[in-house]
N, C-alpha and C positions, 0 to 999 in steps of 0.2 A: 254714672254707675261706679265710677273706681276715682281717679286722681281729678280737681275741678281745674278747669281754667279760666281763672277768675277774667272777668274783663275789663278794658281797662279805666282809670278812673272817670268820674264825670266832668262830662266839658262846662265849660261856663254858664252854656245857657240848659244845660240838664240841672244844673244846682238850681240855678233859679226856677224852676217849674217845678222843680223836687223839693226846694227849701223857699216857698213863696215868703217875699215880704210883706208883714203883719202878722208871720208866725213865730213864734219864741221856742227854739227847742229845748226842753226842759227836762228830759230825764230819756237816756240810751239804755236798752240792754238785751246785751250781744249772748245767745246759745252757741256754741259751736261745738260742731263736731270733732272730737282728737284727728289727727292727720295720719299720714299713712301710716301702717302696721304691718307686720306679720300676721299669718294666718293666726286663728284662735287654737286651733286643732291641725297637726300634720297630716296632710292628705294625700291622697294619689302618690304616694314614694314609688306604688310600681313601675312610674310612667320614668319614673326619674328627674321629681321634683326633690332637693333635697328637701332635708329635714330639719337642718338646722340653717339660719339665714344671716350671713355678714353685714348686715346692715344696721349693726347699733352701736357706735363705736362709743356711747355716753359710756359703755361696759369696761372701757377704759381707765375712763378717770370716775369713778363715784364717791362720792363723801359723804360719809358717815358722822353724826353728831356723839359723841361721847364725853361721857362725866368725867372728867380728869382728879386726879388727888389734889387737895386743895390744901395748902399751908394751915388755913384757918380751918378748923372741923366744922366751925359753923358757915362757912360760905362755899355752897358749889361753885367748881368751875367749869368750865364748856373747853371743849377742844374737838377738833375734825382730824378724823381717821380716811387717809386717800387710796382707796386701795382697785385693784383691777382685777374684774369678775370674770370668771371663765364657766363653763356649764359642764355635767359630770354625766354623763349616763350610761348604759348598761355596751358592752363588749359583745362579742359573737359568744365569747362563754362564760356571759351575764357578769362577767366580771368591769370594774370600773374602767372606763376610758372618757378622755375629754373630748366632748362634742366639737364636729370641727364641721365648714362651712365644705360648699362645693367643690375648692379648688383647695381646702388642705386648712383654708384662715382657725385660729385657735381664741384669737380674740376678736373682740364686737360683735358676738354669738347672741344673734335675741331668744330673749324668752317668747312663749308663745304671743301672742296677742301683744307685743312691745311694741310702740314707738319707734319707729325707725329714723334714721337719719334724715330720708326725703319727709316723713312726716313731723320734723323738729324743723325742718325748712320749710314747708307751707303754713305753719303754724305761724313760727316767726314774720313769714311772709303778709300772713291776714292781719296781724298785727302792726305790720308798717303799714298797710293798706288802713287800716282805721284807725292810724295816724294822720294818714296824708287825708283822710275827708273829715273826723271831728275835732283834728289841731288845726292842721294847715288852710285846709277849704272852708270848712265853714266858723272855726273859731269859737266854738262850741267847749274845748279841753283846754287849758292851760300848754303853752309850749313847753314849761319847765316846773317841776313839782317838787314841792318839800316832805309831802307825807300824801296819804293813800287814803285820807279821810272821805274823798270825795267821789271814792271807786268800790263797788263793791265785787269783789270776787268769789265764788264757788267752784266746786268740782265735785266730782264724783268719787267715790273712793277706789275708783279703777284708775292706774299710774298711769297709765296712756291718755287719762282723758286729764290728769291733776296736772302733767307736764306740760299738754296741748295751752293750757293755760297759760301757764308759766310763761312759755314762749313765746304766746301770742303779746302776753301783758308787755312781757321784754322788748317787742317790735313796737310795742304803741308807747313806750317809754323807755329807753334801755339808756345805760348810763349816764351816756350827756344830757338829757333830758330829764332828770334830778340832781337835786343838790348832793352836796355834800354830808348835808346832817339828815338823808332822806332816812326815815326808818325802817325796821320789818316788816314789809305788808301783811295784811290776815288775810289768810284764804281759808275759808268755810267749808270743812266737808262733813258728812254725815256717816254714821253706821249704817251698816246695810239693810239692816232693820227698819230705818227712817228714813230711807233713802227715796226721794221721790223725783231727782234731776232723768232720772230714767223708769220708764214701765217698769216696777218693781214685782214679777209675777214669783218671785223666790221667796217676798217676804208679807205678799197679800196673797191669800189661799181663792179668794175669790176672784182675783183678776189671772190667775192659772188657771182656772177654770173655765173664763171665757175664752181667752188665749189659747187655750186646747181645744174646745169645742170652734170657734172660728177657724184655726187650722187643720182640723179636721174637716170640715167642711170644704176647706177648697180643696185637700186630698178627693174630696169625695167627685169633686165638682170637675176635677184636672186630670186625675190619673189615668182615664183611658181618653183623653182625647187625642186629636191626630196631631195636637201639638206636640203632649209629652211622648206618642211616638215618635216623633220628630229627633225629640231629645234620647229616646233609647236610641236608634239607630245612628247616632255621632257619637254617641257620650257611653254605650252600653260596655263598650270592650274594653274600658278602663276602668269601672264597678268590679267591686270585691266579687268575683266572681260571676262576672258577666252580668250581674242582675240588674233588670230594667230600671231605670229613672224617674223616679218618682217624688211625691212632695214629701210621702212620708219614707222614703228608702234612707239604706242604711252608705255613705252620709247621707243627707236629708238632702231636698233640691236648695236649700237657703245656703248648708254649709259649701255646697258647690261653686253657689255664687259667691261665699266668702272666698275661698282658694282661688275662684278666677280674678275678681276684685284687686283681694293682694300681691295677687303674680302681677298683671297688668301694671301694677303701680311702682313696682322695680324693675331691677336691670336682667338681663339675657340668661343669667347663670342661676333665674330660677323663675320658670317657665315652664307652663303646661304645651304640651303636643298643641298645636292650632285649629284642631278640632275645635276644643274650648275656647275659644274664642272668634268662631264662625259668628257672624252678626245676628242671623237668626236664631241662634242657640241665644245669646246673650239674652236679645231682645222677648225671649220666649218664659226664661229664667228671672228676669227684672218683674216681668208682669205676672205670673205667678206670684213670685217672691212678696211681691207688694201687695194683693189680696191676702195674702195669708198672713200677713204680719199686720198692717196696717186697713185691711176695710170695717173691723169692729170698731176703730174712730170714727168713722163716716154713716153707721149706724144705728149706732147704737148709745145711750145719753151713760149708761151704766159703766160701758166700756172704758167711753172718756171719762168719765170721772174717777178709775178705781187706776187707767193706767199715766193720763197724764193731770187728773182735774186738780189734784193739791198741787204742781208746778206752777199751774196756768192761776190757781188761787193766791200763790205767792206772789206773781208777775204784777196782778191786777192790782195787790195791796201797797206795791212796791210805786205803783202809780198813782193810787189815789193817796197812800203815806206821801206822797211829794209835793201832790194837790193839798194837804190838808199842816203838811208841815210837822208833824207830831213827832218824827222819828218812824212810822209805820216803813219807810221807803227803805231802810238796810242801815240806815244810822248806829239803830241799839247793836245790831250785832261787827261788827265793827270798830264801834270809838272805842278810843282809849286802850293805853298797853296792854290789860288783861279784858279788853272787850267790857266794859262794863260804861256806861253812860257818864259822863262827866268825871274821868281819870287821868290820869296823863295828858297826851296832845287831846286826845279824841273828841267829838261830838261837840266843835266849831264850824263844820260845814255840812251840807245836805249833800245827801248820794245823786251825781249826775251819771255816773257810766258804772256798769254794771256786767261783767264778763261771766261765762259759767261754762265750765269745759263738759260735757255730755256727751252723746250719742248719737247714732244714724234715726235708733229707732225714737229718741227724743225728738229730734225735727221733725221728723216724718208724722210723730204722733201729734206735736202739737198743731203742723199744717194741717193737717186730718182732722184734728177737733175745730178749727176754725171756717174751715170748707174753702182750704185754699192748696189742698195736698195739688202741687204743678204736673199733672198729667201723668201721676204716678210712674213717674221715675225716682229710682233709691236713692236718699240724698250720695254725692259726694264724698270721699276725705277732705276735712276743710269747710264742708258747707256751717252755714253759719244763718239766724235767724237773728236781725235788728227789731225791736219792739221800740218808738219812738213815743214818745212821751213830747205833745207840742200845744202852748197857749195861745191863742188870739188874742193879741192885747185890744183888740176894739171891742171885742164880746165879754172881757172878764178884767177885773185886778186881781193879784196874786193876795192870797192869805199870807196874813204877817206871821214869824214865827211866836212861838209862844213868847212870852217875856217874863215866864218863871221855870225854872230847870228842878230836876230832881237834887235832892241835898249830893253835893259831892262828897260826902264824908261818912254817912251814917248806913245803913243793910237796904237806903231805897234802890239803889242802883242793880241790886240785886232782884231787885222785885219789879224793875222796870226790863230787865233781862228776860222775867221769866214770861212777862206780858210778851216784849217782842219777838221772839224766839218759838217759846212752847204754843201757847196759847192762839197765837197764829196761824201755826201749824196747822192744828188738829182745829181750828174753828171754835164757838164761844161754849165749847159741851160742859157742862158744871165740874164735871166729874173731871175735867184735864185742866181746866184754866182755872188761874188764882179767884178767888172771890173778888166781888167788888171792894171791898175794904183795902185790899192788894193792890190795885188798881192804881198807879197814880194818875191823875188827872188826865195829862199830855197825852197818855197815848188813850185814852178812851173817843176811839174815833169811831171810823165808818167804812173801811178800808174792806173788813170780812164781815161785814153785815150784806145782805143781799137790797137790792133794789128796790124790793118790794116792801121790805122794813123800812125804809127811809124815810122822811120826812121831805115833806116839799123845800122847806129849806138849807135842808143837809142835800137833795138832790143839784141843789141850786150851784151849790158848790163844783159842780163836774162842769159849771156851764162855761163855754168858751174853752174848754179842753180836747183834742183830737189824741185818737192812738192811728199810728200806720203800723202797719208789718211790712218787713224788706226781707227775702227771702236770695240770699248773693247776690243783692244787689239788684233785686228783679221785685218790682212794688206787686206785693198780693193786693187779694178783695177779697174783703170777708163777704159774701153774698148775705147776710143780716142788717147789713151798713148800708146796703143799694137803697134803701125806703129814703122819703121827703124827710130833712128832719132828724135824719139818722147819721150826715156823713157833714161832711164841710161843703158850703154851697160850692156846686162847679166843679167840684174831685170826690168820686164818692170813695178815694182810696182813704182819705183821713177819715176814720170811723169816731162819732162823737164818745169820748170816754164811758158815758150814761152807756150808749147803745153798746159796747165793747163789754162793759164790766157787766149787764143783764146776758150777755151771750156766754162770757164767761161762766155768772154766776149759776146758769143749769146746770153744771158739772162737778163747779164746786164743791168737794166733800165737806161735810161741819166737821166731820171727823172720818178721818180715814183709816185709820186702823180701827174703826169700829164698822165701818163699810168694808172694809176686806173678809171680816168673819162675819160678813152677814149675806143674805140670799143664797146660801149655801143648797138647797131644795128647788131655787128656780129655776127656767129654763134658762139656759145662755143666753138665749136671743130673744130681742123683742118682739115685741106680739105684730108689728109691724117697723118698719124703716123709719129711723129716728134723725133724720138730717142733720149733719155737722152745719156750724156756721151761724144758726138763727136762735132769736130768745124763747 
């Protein structure tokens, strides 16, 4: 529920039964969760939780990128501005003073929802952790690296979750472990608008709406039971004004759980009364908390689709782009210095590891859409989701890469961006993707095409391919994958790619911002229970 305690690495013979010989691991990629934080929102101060929290000393040293005056008028130049943040807010008599910590501190004042220091050291921490199993154990990553061609990175455009990266990448590669001529990595993020690494209900109207009506529903479903009396009788005398506990009270029972979460995850001198923290309140709060945010995954095909199905749509393309060789797997966005296919260093190697810094309610959603949410409990700070990409070289050989590239010189590279990128995204809808004449060859694959379009021989292609899902280290079942036929003979945790990408493809959006303004008249819920997990 609050800070994870990972465990520790795999013994010899766990590898081996977890990386059986005759399997080729062929393409990683790691969701995590940003690590610990500050609350979102200041809460309970009557209790005598401060308000402002010492634990982000990066507010010390930050640096800033700035244009310098340039001798030559026609060449910028770059220069870093170091400077140390302190926070400003309102006096007894609304006049300015600086925010200061429990005991007096003036600096490493987090902002709300910041990254804290323990959460820049679990991050880094999960990061030497998958070092020491895809460099050291299984040999999977290079020891030492020149360039970042072969990794793809994302984040979200919340700084706690763009950081958690950062750090993590730093633990799985941090200085000694690149060269000297290593360059800038790209890290991918989106506007909020097209943001899809997280439940986007700010920027799709129709998945607020389901989101609303589901959490209404378990208000309806919780608020007088003998539980959440439970919760008013520990928790009531600390409510703005005594008022009972509830899903929808004012803070809500979710924001509760955030303030306890965050306290729990620092030190002594910012701490709620222990009340909050009685095992049964917790335990009462978690289970709530998790129907109401997370059971529209698990029933609903609409839900998944509008809150996590374009994430889980990228994931699957980014697997069979690996299987097919084309660039589909995160190549185009990536190579070359200005991200463009055949520039600079770029687009000499295929994407094997794949990092993306996200959210609690990101894990949670996409175990939920697979039918492997673990006993609903709230992911972790730290929790992290591996999605394994693995060949059978006795069932398949590998597709050759192509052996013609886009021109490196002329506007196709441009047109090969707007294939990998846009049109991906949003699925093959006329009206968003380039026409076929736009199209270059390479990437006209099979990646976002569904199952049921395919051809017997383009299916043929997924043959001898398995996906596993690892959830901290703990191997899921996707319950779709159970059937003959469907998994890897003798482990039905490797789900055959086919069977994986048909489970996927139900949620799929072709286009998602055209699914978000639409079914705006139906009811939220389906006409009956829609099972996460199955094709």
């Amino acid at each position: 529920m609050t800070t994870l305690e990972p465990r520790s690495p795999y013994s010899p013979e766990e590898l081996e039964k977890l990386y059986p010989k005759g399997l080729d691991l062929k393409l990683v990629q790691i969701l995590l969760r940003h690590g610990e934080r500050s609350p979102v929102s200041p809460r309970f101060q009557s209790t005598g939780l401060a308000p402002h929290w010492p634990y982000c000393n990066a507010a010390r040293q930050i640096t800033s990128v700035l244009l310098s005056a340039a001798r030559d008028k026609d060449v910028s130049q770059w220069d870093e501005l170091k400077y140390r943040r302190r926070l400003e807010t309102f006096g007894v008599d609304d006049g300015p003073v600086v925010a200061s910590g429990p005991t007096g501190q003036f600096d490493a004042i987090c902002q709300p929802g910041e990254l804290t220091d323990k959460g820049r050291e679990s991050t880094l921490a999960l990061g030497q952790r998958l070092r020491h199993l895809y460099v050291d154990q299984l040999g999977f990553m290079p020891r030492l690296i020149s360039d970042s061609d072969m990794i793809y990175l994302r984040s979200t455009p919340i700084p706690r979750a763009l950081e958690s990266v950062q750090q993590a990448f730093w633990g799985m590669y941090p200085p000694s472990a690149r060269t000297a001529s290593f360059p800038v990595p790209t890290i991918l993020t989106r506007t909020p608008a097209d943001e899809t690494l997280y439940p986007n209900d700010g920027n799709c109207r129709r998945f607020a709406q389901l989101s609303r009506a589901f959490a209404q529903r378990t208000a309806d479903r919780w608020n007088d039971t003998d539980d959440m009396k439970y919760l008013t009788k520990v928790l009531s005398k600390y409510m703005p004004g005594n008022t009972p506990v509830a899903v929808d009270s004012h803070p809500r029972l979710s924001g509760i759980m955030d303030t306890i979460n965050s306290t729990l995850a620092h030190g002594p001198a910012t701490r709620l009364p222990d009340d909050f923290y009685d095992p049964k309140v917790r335990d009462i709060i978690e289970k709530i908390g998790c129907e109401e945010w997370f059971a529209g995954y698990e029933e609903s095909t609409e839900y998944r689709a509008l809150g996590i199905g374009a994430l889980v749509g990228d994931l699957v393309s980014r697997m069979v782009g690996s299987v097919e060789r084309t660039g589909n797997d995160g190549l185009v966005e990536i190579a070359g210095e200005d991200g463009a296919l055949g520039t600079g260093r770029g687009g000499e190697h295929e994407i094997k590891f794949a990092m993306s810094g996200c959210h609690d309610t990101t894990l949670a959603a996409l175990l939920a859409s697979l039918g492997t949410f673990d006993g609903n409990k709230w992911p972790p700070y730290t929790s992290h989701i591996a999605l394994e990409l693995f060949r059978n070289r006795t069932e398949t050989s590998e597709v050759p890469p192509p052996v013609t590239r886009p021109d490196r010189t002329g506007e196709q590279p441009e047109k090969v961006r707007s294939q990998g990128w846009w049109a991906r995204l949003f699925g093959s809808n006329r009206e968003l993707a380039p026409g076929p004449e736009e199209v270059p060859s390479q990437l006209e694959g099979i990646a976002r095409k569904r199952m049921d379009e395919l051809t017997d021989d383009q299916k043929n292609q997924f043959k001898g391919y398995y996906v596993r899902v690892r959830y901290n280290n703990m191997v899921m079942q996707v319950p779709g994958c159970k059937p003959q036929g469907k998994h890897l003979e003798g482990d039905e945790s490797f789900c055959t790619l086919e069977a994986f990408k048909a489970i996927a493809d139900k949620y799929t959006p072709r286009n998602w911002k055209a699914a978000c303004a639409s079914n705006m008249d139906d009811s939220p819920f389906p006409s009956k229970v829609e099972p996460a997990g199955y094709d």
